[in-house]
Backbone and ligand atoms as CSV (ligand in chain L), in Angstrom:
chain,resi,resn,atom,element,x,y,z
A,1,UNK,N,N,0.848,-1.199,0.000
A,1,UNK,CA,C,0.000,0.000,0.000
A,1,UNK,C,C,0.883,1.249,0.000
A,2,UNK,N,N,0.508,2.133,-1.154
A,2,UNK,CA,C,1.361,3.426,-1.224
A,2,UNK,C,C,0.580,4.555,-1.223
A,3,UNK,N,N,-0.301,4.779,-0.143
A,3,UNK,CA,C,-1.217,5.826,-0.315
A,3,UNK,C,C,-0.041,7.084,0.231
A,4,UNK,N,N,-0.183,8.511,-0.582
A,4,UNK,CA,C,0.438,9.347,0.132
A,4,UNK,C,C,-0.581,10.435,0.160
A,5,UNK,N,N,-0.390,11.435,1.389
A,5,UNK,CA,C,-1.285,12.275,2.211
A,5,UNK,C,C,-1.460,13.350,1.484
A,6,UNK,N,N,-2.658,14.094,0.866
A,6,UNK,CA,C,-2.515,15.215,-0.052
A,6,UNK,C,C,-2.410,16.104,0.873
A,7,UNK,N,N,-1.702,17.496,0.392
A,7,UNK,CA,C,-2.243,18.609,0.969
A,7,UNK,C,C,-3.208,19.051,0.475
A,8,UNK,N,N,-4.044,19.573,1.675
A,8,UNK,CA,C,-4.746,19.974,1.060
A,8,UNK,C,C,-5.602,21.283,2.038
A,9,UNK,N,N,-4.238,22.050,2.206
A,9,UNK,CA,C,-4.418,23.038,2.926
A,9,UNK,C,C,-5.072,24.481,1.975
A,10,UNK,N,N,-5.059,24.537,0.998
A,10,UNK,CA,C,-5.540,25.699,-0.221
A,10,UNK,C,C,-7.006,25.265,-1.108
A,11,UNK,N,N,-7.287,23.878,-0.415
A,11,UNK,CA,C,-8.514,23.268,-1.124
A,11,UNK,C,C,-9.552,23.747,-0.224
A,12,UNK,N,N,-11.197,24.260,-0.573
A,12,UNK,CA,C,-12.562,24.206,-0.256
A,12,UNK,C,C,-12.469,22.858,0.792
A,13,UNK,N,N,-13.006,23.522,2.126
A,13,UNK,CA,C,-12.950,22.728,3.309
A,13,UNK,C,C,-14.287,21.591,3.137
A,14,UNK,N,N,-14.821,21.603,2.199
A,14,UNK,CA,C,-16.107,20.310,2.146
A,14,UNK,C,C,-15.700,19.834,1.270
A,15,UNK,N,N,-14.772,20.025,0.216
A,15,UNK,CA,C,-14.208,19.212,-1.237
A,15,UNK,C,C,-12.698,18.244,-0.206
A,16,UNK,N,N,-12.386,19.223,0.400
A,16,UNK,CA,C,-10.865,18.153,0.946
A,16,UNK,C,C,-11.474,16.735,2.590
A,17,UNK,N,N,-12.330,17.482,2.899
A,17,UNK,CA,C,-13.100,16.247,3.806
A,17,UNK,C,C,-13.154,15.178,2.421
A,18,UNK,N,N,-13.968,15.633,1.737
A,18,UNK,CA,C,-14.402,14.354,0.455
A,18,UNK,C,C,-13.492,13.251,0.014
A,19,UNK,N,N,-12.324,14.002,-0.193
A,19,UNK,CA,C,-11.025,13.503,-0.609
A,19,UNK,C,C,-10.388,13.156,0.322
A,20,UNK,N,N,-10.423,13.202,2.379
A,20,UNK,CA,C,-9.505,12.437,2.699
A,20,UNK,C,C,-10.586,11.381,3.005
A,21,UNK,N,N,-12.198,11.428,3.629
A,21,UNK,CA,C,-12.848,10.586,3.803
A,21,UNK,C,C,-12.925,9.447,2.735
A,22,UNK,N,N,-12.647,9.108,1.306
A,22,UNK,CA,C,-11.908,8.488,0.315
A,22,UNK,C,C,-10.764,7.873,0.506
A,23,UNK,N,N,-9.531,8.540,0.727
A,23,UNK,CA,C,-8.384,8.236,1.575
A,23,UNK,C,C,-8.727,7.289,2.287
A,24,UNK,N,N,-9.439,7.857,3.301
A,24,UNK,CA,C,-9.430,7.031,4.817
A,24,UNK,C,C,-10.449,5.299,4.658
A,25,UNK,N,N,-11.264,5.333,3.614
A,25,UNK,CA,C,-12.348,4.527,3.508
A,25,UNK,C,C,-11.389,3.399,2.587
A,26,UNK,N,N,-10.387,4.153,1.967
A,26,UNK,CA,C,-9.910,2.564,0.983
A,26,UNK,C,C,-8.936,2.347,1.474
A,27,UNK,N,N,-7.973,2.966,2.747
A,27,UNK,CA,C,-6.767,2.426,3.382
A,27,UNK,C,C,-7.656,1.511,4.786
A,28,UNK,N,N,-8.624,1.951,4.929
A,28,UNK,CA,C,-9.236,1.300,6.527
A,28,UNK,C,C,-10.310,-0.034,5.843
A,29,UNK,N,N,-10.459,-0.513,4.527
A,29,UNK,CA,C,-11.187,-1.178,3.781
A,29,UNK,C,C,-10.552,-2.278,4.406
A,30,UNK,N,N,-11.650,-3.090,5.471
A,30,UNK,CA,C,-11.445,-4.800,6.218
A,30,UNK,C,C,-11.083,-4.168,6.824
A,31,UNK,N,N,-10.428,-3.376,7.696
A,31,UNK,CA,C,-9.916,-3.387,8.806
A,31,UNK,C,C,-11.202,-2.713,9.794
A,32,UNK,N,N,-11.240,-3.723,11.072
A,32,UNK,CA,C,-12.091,-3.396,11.939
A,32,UNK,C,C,-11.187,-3.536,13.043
A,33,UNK,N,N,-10.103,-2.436,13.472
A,33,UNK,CA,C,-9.499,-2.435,14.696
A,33,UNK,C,C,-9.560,-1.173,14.793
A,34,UNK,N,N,-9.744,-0.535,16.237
A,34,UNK,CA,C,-9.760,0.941,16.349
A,34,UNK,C,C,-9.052,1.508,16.414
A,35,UNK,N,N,-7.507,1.135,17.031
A,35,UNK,CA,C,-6.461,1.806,16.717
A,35,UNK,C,C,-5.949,2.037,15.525
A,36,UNK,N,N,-6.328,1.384,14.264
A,36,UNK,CA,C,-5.283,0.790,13.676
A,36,UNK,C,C,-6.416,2.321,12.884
A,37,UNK,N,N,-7.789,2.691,13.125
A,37,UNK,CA,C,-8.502,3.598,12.791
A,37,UNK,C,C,-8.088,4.927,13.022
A,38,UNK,N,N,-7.989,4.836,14.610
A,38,UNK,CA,C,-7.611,5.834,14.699
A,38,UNK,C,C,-6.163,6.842,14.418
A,39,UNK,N,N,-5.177,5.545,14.441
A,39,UNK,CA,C,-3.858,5.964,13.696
A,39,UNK,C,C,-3.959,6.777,12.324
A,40,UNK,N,N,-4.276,6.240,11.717
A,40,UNK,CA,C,-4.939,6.517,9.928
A,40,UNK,C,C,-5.620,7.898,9.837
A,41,UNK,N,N,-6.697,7.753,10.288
A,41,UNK,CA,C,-7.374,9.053,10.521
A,41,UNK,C,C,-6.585,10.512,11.099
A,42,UNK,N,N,-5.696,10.102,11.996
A,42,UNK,CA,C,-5.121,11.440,12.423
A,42,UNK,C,C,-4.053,11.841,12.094
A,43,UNK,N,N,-3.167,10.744,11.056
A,43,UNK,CA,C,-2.086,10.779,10.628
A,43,UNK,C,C,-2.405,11.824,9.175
A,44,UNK,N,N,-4.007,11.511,8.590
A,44,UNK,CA,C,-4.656,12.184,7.512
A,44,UNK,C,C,-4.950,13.735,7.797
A,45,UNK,N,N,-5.598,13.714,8.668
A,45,UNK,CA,C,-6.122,14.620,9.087
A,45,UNK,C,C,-5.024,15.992,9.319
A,46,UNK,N,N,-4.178,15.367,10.236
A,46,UNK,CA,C,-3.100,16.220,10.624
A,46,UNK,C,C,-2.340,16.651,9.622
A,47,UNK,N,N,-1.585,15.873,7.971
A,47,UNK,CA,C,-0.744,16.581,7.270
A,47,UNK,C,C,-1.227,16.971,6.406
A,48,UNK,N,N,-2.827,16.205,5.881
A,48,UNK,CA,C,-3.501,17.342,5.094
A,48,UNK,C,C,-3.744,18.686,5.275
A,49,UNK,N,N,-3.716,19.139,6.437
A,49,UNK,CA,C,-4.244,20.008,6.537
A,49,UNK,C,C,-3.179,21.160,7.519
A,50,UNK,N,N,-1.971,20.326,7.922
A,50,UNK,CA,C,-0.954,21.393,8.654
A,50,UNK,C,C,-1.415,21.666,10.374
A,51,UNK,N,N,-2.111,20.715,10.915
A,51,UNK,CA,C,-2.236,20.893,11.922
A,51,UNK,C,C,-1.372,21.293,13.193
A,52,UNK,N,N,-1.860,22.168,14.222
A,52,UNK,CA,C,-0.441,21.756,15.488
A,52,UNK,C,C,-0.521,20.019,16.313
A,53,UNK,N,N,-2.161,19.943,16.034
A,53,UNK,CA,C,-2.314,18.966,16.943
A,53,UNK,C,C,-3.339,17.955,16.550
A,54,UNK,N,N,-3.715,17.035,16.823
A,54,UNK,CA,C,-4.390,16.294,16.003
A,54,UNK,C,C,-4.368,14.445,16.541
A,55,UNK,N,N,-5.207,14.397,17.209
A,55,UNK,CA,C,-5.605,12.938,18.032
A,55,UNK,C,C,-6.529,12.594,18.577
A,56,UNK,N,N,-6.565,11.726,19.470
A,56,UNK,CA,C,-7.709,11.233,20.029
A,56,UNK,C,C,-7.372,10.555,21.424
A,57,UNK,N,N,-8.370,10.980,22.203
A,57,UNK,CA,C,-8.473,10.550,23.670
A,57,UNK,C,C,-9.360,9.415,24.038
A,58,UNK,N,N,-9.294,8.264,23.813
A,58,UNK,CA,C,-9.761,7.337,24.391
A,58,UNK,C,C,-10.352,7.101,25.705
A,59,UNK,N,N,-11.463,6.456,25.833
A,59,UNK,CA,C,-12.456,6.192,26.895
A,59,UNK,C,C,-11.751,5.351,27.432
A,60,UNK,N,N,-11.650,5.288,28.560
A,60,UNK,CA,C,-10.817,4.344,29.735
A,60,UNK,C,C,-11.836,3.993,30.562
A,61,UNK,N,N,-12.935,5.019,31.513
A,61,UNK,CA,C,-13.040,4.813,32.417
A,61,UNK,C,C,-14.445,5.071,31.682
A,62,UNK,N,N,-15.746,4.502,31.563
A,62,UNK,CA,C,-16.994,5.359,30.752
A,62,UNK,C,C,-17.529,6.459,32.000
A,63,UNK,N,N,-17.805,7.376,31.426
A,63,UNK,CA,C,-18.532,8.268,32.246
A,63,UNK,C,C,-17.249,9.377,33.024
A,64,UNK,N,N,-15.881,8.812,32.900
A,64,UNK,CA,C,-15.122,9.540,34.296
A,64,UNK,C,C,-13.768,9.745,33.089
A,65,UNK,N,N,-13.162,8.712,32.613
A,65,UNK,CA,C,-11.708,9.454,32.232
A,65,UNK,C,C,-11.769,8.882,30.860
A,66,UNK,N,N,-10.229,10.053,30.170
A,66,UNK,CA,C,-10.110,9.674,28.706
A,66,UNK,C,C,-8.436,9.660,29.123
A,67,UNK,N,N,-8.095,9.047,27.665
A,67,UNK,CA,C,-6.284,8.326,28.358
A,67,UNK,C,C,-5.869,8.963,26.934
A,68,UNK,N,N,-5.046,9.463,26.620
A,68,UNK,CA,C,-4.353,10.119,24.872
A,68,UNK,C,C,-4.300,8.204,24.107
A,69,UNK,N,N,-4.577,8.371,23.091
A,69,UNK,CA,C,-4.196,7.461,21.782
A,69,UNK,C,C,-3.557,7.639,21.009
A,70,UNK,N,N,-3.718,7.259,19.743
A,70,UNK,CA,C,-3.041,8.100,18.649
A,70,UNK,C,C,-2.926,8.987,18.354
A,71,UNK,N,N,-1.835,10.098,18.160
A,71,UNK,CA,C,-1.732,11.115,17.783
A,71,UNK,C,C,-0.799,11.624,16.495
A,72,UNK,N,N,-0.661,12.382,16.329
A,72,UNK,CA,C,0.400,13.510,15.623
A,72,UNK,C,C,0.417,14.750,15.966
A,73,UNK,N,N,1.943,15.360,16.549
A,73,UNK,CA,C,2.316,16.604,16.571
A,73,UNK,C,C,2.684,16.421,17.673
A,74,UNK,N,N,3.010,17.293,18.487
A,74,UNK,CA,C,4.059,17.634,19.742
A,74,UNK,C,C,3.334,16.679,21.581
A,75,UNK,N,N,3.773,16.736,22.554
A,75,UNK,CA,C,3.216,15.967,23.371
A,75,UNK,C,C,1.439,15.862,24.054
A,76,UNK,N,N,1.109,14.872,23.890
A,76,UNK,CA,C,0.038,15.549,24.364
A,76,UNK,C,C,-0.174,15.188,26.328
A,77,UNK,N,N,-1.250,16.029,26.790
A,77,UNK,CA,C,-1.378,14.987,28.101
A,77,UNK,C,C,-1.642,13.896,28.301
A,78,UNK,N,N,-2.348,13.463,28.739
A,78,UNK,CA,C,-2.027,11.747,28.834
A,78,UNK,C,C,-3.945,11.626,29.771
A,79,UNK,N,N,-4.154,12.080,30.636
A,79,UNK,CA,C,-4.884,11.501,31.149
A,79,UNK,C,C,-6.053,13.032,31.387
A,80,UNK,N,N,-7.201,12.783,31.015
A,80,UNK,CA,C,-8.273,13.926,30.777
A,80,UNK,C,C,-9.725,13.328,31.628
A,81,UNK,N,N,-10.089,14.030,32.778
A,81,UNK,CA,C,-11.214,13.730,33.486
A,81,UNK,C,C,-12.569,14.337,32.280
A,82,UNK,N,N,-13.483,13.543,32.409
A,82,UNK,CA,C,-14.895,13.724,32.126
A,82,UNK,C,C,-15.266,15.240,32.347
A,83,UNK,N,N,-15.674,15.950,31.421
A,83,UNK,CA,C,-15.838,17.221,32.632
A,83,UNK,C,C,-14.603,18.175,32.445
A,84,UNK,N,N,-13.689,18.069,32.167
A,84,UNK,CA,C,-12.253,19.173,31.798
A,84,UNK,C,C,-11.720,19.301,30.510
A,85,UNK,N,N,-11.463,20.595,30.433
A,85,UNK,CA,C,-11.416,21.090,29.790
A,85,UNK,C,C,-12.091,20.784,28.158
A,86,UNK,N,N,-11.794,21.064,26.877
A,86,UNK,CA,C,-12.885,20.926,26.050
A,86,UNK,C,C,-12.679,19.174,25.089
A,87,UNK,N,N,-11.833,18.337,25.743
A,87,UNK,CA,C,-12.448,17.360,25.115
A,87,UNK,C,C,-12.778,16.443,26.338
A,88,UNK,N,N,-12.762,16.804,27.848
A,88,UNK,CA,C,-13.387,16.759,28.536
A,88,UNK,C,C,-15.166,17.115,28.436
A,89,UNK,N,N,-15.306,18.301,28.045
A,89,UNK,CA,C,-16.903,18.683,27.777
A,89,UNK,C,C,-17.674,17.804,26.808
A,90,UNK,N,N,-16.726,17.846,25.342
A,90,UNK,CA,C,-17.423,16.845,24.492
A,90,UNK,C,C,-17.333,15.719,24.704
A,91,UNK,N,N,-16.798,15.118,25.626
A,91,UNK,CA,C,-17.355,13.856,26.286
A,91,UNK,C,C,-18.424,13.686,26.872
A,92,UNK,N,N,-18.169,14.400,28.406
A,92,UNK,CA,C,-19.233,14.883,28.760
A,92,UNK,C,C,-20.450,14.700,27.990
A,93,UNK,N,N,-21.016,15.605,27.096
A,93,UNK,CA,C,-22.069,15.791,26.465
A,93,UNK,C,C,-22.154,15.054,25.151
A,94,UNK,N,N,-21.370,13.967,24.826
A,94,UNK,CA,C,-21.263,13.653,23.766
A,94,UNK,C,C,-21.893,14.403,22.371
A,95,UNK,N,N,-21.054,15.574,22.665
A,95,UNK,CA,C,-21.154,16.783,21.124
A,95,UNK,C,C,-19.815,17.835,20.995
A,96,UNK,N,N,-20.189,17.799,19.234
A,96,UNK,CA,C,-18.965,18.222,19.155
A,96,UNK,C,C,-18.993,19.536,19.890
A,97,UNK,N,N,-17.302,20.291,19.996
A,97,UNK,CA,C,-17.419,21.824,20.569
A,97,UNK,C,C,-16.813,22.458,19.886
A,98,UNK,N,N,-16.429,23.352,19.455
A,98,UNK,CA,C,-15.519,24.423,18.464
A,98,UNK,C,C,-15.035,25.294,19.424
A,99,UNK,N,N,-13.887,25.802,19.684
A,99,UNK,CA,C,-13.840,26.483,20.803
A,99,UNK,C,C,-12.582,27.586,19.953
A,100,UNK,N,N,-13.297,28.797,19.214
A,100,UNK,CA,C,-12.671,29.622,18.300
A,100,UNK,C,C,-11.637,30.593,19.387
A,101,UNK,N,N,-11.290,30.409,20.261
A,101,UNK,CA,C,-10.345,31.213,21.081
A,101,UNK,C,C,-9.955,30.667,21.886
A,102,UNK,N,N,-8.926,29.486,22.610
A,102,UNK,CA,C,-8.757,28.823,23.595
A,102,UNK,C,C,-8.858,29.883,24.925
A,103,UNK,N,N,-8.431,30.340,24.629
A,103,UNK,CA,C,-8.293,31.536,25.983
A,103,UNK,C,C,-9.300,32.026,26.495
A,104,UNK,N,N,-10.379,31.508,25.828
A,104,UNK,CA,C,-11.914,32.508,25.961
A,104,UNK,C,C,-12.596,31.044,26.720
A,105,UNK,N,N,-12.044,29.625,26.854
A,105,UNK,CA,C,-12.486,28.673,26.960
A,105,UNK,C,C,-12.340,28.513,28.449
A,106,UNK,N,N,-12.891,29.082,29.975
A,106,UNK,CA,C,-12.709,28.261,30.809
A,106,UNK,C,C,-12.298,27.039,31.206
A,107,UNK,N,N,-11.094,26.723,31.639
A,107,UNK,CA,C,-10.903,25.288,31.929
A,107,UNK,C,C,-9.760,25.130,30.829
A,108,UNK,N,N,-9.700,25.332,30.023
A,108,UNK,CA,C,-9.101,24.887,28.342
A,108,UNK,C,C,-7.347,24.496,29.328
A,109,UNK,N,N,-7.590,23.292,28.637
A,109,UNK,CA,C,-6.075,22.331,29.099
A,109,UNK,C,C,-4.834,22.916,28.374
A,110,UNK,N,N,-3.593,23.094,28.464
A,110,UNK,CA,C,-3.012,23.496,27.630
A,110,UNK,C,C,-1.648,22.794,27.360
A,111,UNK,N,N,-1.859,21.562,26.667
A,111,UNK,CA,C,-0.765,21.031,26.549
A,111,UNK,C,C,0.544,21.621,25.531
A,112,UNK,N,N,-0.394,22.694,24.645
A,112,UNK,CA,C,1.167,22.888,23.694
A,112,UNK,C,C,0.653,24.263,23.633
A,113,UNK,N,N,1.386,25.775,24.462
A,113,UNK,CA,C,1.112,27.010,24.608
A,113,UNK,C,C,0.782,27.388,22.920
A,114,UNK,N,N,1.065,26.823,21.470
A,114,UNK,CA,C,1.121,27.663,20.636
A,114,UNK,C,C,-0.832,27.563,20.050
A,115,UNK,N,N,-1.264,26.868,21.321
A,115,UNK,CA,C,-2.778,26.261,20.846
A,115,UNK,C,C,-3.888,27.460,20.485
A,116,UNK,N,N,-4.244,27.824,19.536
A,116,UNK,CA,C,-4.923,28.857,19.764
A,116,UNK,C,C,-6.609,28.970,19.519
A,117,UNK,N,N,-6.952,27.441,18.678
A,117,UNK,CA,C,-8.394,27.639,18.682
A,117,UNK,C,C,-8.278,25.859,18.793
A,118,UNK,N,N,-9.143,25.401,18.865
A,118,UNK,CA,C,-9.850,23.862,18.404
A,118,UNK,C,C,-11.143,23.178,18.185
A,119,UNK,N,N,-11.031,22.072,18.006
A,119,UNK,CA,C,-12.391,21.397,17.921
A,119,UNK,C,C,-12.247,20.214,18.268
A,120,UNK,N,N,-13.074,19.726,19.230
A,120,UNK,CA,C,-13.618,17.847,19.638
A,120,UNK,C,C,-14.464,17.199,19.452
A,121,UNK,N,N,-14.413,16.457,18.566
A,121,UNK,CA,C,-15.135,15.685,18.018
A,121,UNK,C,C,-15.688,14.208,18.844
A,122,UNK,N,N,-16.893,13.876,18.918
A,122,UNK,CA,C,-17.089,12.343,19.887
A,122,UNK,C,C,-17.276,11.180,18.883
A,123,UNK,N,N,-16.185,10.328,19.027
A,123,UNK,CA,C,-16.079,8.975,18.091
A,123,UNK,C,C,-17.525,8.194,18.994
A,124,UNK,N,N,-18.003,7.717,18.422
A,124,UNK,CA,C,-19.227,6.512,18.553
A,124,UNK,C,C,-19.374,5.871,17.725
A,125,UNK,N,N,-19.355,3.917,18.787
A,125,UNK,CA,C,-19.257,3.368,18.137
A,125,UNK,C,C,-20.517,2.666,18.025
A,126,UNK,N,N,-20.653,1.076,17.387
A,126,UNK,CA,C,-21.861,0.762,16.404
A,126,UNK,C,C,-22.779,0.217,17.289
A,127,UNK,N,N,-22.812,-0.125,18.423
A,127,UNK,CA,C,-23.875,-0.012,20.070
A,127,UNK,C,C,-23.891,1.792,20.236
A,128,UNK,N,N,-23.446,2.492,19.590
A,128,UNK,CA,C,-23.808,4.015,20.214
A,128,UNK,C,C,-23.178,4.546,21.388
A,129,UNK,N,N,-22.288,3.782,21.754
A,129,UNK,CA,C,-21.460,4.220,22.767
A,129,UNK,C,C,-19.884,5.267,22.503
A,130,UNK,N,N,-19.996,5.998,23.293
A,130,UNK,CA,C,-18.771,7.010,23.109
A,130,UNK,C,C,-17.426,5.893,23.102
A,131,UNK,N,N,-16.626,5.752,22.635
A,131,UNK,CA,C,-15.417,4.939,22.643
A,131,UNK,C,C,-14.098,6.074,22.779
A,132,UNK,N,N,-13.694,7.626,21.871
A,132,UNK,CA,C,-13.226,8.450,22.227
A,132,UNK,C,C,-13.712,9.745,21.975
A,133,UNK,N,N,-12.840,10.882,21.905
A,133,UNK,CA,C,-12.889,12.024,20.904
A,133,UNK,C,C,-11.379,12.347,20.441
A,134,UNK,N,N,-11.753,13.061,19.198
A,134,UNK,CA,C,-10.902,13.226,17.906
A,134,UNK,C,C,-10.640,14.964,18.070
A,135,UNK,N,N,-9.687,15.119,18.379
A,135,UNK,CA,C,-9.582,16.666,19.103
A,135,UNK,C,C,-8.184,17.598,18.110
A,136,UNK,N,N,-8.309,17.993,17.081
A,136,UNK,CA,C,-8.041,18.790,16.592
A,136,UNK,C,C,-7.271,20.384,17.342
A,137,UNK,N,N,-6.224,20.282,16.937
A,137,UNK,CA,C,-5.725,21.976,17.806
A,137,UNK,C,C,-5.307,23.045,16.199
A,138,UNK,N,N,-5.245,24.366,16.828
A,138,UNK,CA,C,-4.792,25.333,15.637
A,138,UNK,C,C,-4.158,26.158,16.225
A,139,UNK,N,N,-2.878,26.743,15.666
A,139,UNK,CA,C,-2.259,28.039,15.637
A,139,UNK,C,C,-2.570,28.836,15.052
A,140,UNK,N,N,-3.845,28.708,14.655
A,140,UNK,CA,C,-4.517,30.204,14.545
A,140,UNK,C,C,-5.748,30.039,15.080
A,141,UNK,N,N,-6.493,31.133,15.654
A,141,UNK,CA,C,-7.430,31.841,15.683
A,141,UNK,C,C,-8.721,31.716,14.937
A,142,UNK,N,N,-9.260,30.963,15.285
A,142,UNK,CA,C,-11.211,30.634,15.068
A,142,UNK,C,C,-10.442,29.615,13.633
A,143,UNK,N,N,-9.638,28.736,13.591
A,143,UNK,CA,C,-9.561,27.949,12.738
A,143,UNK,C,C,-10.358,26.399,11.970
A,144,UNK,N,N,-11.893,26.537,12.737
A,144,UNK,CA,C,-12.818,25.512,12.770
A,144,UNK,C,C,-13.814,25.819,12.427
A,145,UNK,N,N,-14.434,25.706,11.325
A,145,UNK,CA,C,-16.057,25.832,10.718
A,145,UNK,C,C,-17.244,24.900,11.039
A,146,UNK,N,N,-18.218,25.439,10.426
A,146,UNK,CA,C,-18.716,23.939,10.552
A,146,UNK,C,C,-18.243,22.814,9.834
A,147,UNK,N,N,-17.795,23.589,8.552
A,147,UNK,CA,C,-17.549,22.157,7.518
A,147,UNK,C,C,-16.266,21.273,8.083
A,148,UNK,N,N,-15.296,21.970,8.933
A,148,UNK,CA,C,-14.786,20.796,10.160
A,148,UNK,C,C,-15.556,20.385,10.457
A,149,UNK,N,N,-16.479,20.587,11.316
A,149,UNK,CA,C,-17.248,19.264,12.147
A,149,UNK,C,C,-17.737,18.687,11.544
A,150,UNK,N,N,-18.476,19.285,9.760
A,150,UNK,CA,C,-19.328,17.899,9.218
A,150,UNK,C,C,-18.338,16.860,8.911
A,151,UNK,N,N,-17.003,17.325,8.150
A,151,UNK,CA,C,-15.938,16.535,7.756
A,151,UNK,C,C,-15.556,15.627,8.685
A,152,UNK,N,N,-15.173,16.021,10.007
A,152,UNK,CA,C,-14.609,15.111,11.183
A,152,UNK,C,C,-15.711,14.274,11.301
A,153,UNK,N,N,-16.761,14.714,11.937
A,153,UNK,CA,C,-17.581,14.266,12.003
A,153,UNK,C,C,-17.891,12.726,10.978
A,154,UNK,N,N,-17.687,13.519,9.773
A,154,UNK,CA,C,-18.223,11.934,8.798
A,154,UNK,C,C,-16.823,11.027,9.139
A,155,UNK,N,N,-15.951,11.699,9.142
A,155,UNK,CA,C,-14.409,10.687,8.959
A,155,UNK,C,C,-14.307,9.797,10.431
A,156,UNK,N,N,-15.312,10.426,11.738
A,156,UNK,CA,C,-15.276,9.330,12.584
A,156,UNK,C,C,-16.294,8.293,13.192
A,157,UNK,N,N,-17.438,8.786,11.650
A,157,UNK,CA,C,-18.522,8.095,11.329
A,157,UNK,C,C,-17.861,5.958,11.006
A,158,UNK,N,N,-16.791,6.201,10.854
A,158,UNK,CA,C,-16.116,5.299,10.100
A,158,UNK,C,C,-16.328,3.821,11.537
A,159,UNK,N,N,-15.761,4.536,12.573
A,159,UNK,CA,C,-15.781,3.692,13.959
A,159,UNK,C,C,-17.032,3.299,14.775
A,160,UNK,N,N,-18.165,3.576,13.712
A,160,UNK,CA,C,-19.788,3.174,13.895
A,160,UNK,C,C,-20.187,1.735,13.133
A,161,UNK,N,N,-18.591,1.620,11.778
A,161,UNK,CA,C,-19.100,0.438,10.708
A,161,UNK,C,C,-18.238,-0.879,11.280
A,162,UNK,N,N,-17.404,-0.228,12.282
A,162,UNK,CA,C,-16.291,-1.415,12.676
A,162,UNK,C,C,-17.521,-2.432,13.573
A,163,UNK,N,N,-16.866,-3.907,13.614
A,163,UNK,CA,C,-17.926,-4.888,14.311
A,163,UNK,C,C,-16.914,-4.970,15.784
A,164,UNK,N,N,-17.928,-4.782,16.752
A,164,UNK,CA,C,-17.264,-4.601,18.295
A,164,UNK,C,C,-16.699,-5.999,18.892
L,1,SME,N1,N,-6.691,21.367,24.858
L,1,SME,C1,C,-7.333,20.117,25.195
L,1,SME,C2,C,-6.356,19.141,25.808
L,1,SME,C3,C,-5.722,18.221,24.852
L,1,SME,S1,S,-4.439,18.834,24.030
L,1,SME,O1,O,-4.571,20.155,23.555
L,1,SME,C4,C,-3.671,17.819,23.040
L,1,SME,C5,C,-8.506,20.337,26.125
L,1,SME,O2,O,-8.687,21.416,26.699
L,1,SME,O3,O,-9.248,19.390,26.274
């Protein structure tokens, strides 16, 4: 397999979802493991698009903690209560959050100071249960639309088709 990662940082943000959700659907084709999902997905996500940050926090504890998974980009924390900060909340509430100013975000965790906006996305899987969230960071400023969340959103639609 020689798939390589487009950029696709200068492309219409609902045309480049299209094109990595494509990506992601014929490299993850038979594979029903979640890591092996979530690796893929954020490895896409992150150089298409030039991210600072770009992973996912796994459900450890249901209802109480998330533990870091796969990622790309600089360190992340490791262990996130239910309830803190914002991929704490979208757990919590299982919905996504956009949070266009970290600084404006009560609570907002700060594992890499250059963080300046994000979005968390809630992976659910095919019982409907939260399994993680897919948490996106930016060095810039209100860097999340909606057409992020529909995009993320569909790309972690993917961990609803895996068999548990
Ligand atoms: N900023 C996140 C923490 C995770 S890291 O940024 C990788 C938050 O407030 O949940």
């Amino acid at each position: 397999m020689a798939e390589t990662i487009p950029d696709l940082r200068g492309v219409p943000r609902a045309r480049a979802y299209a094109e990595l959700k494509g990506h992601a659907d014929a490299i993850l084709e038979g594979v029903d493991d979640e890591i092996t999902g979530m690796a893929t997905i954020a490895a896409l996500v992150h150089h298409a698009f030039g991210h600072l940050w770009t992973g996912f926090y796994r459900v450890v504890v249901p209802g109480q903690l998330l533990r870091v998974g796969p990622y790309q980009g600089s360190l992340g924390c490791l262990d996130i209560a239910f309830g803190q900060g914002v991929c704490g909340a979208a757990a919590a509430e299982m919905k996504t959050v956009i949070v266009p100013d970290v600084d404006k975000f009560p609570g907002h965790i700060t594992c890499d100071s250059r963080s300046r906006s994000e979005i968390v996305v809630p992976v659910i899987d095919a019982r409907g249960d939260l399994i993680a969230v897919l948490d996106v960071d930016s060095e810039r400023l209100d860097a999340f639309k909606p057409e992020d969340q529909q995009g993320l959103e569909r790309l972690v639609s993917w961990f609803a088709t895996i068999k548990q």
